[in-house]
C-alpha positions as CSV (number, residue, x, y, z in Angstrom):
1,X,-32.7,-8.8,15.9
2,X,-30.2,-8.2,13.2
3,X,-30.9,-6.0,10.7
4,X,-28.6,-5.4,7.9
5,X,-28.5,-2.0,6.0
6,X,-25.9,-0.2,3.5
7,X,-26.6,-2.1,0.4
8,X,-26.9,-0.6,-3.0
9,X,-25.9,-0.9,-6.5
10,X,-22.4,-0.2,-7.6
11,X,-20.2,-0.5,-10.2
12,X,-17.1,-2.7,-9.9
13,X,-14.3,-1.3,-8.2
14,X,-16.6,0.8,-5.9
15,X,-17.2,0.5,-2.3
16,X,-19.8,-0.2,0.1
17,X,-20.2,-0.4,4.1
18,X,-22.6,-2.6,5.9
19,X,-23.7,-2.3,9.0
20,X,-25.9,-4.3,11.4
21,X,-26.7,-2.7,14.8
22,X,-28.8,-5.5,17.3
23,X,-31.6,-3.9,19.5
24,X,-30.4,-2.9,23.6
25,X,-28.5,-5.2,24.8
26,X,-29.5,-8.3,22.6
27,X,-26.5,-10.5,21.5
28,X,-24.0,-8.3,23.5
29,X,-20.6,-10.2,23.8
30,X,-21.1,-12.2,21.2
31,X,-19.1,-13.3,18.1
32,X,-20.7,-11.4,15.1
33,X,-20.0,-12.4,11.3
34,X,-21.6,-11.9,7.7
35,X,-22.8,-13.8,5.2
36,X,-24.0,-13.7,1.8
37,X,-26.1,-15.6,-0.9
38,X,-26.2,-15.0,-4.7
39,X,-29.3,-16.0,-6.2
40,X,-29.6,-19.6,-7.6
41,X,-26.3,-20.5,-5.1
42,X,-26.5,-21.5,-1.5
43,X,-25.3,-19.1,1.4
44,X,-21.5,-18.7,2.2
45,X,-19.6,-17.4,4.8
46,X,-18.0,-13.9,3.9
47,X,-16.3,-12.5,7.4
48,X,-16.6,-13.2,11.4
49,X,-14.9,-11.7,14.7
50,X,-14.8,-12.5,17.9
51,X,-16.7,-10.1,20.7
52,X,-13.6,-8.5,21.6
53,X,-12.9,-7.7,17.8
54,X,-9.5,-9.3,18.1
55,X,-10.1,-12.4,16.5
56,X,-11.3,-12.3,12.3
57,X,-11.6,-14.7,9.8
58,X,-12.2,-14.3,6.0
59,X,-13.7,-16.4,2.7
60,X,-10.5,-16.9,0.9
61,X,-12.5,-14.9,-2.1
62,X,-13.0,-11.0,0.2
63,X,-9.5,-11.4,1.7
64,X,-7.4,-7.7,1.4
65,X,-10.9,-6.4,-0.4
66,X,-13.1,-6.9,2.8
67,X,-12.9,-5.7,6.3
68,X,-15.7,-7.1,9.2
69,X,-15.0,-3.6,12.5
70,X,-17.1,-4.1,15.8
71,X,-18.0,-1.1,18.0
72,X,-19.6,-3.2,20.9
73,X,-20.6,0.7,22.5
74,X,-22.9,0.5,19.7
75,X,-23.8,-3.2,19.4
76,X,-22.8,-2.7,16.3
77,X,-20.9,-4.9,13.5
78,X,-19.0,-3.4,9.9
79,X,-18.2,-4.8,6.7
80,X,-16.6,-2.5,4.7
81,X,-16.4,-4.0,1.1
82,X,-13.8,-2.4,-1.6
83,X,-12.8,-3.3,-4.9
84,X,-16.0,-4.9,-5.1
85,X,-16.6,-6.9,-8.2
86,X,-19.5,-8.2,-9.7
87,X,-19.3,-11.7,-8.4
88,X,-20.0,-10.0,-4.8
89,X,-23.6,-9.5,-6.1
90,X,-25.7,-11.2,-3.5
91,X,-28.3,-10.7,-0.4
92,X,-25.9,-10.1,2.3
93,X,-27.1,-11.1,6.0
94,X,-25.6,-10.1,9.5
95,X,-25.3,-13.0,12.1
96,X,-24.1,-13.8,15.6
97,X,-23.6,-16.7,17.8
98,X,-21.6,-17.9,21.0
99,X,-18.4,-18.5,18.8
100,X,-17.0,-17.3,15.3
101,X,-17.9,-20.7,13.5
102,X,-21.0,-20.8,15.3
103,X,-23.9,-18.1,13.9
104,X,-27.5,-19.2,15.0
105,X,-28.6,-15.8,15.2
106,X,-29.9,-14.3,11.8
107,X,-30.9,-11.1,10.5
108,X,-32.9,-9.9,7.3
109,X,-30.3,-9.3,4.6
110,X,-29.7,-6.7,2.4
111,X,-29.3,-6.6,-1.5
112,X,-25.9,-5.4,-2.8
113,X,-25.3,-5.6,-6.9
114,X,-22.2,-5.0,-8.2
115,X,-22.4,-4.3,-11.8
116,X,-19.5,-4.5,-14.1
């Protein structure tokens, strides 16, 4: 329902944009966030919005390097990523649920390396 795309390999300091697009109409007006788990370590929160768009929250560590966009035309939810660094490595996964601290909705992730 919530495939992710856009990852890659890139060195620190690059950039890379996520996107996740759900199917029709599927999880239309919902909240919409990403997530992210580095192998060996459990899965964080990275970014959320509201369905309107005009509500965000950010993981103290992507704060001013990370920015989660919405274009509910599309069904559609962003995470544009600078100044990555090589900590960001992980499997990064696009969710949605009813509210922004509340994802039970999951996608299959994709792989962004960030190598130094």
């Amino acid at each position: 329902q919530l495939p992710a795309f856009g990852g890659g390999l890139v060195q620190a300091g690059g950039s890379l944009r996520l996107s996740c697009a759900a199917s029709g109409h599927t999880l239309r007006g919902y909240a919409k966030g990403w997530f992210r788990q580095a192998p060996g370590k459990e899965r964080e929160f990275v970014a959320a919005n509201s369905w309107s768009g005009g509500s965000t929250n950010y993981a103290d560590s992507v704060k001013g390097r990370f920015t989660i966009s919405r274009d509910n035309a599309k069904n559609t939810v962003y995470l544009q990523m600078n100044s990555l660094k090589p900590e960001d490595t992980a499997v990064y996964y696009c969710a949605a649920g009813p509210r922004m601290d509340d994802m039970n909705y999951w996608g299959k992730g994709t792989l962004v390396t960030v190598s130094s």
